[in-house]
C-alpha positions, -999 to 999 in steps of 0.1 A, spaced: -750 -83 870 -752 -79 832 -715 -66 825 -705 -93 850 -718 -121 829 -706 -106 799 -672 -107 814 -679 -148 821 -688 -152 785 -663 -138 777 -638 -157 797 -660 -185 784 -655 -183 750 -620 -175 750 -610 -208 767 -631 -227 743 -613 -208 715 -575 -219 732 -596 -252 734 -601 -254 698 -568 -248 687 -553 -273 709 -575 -298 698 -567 -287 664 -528 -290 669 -533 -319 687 -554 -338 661 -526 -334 635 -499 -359 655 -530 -386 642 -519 -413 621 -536 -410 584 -567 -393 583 -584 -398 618 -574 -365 625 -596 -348 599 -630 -347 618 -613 -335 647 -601 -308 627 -630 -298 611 -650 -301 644 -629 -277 662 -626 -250 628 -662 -248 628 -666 -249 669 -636 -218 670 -656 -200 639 -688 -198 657 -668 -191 688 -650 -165 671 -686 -153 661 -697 -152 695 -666 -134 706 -678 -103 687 -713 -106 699 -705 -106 735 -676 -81 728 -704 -55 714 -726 -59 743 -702 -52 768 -693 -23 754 -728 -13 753 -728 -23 788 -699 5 794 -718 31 817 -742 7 835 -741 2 868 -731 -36 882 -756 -55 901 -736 -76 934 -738 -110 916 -764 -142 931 -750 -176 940 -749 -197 911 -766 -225 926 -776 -243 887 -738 -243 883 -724 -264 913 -754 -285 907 -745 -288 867 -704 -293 879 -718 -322 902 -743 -337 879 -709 -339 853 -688 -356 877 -718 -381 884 -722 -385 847 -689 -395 845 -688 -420 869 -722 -432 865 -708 -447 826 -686 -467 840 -717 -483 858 -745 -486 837 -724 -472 800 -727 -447 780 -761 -448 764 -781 -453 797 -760 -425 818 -763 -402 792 -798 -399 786 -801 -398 827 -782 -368 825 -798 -351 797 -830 -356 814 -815 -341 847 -800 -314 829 -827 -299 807 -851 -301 837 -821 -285 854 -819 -256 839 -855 -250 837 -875 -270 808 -908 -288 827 -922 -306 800 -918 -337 807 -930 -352 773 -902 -332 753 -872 -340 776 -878 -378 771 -882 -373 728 -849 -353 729 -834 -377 753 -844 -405 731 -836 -391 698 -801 -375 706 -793 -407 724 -806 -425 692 -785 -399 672 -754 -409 691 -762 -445 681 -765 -445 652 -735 -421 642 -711 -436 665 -722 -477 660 -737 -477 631 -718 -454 608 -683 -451 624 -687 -492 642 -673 -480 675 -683 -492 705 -693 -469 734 -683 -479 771 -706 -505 782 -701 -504 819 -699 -529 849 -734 -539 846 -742 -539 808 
């Protein structure tokens, strides 16, 4: 069971790697500078995937002479892979703001966090975050949806 997740975070973080460098080839065909942050993001995102990389590389090889567990449905992961298609479709309905803290509330609790309490202040203040970097710094406008 343990080398076998290894081997998915492996293959995990060696398709966000090839993700960051297409991003980062991508972002330079932007006009003027609006391809800087995307830039930077995905350097710093392929770094600490890079960094990650090696951690997972050293455990599997510590994993080398155990034994493989059959693997258990991953039951949290169809549900996470349907929850992000709902997501989606859910912003065209009620926008942005609204569907995302629905699915960060449906995702923490999700993947195991019960207090209720903490899920809405980190619901609130990431969606507050989000806000405030995207409207109020950078004055762009998130999808409103149909009914908002």
């Amino acid at each position: 069971m343990k080398k076998q997740k290894c081997r998915q975070e492996l293959v995990i973080v060696l398709s966000l790697i090839a993700i960051c460098v297409y991003v980062f080839l991508s972002a330079g065909r932007f006009k003027g500078e609006s391809g800087l942050l995307p830039r930077i993001v995905a350097v710093l995102t392929g770094a600490l995937c890079l960094m990650q990389l090696n951690v997972s590389m050293r455990e599997y090889k510590a994993l080398a002479g155990v034994e493989d567990k059959p693997p258990v449905p991953a039951k949290n992961f169809i549900l996470a892979s349907i929850a992000l298609i709902a997501y989606v479709a859910l912003i065209f309905v009620v926008g942005y703001y609204i569907a995302t803290a629905i699915y960060l509330c449906g995702g923490i609790y999700l993947f195991g966090y019960r207090k209720k309490w903490v899920i809405l202040a980190i619901t609130i203040g990431l969606v507050a975050f989000i806000y405030f970097l995207f409207n109020v710094l950078m004055y762009v406008k998130m999808p409103g949806g149909l009914f908002f």
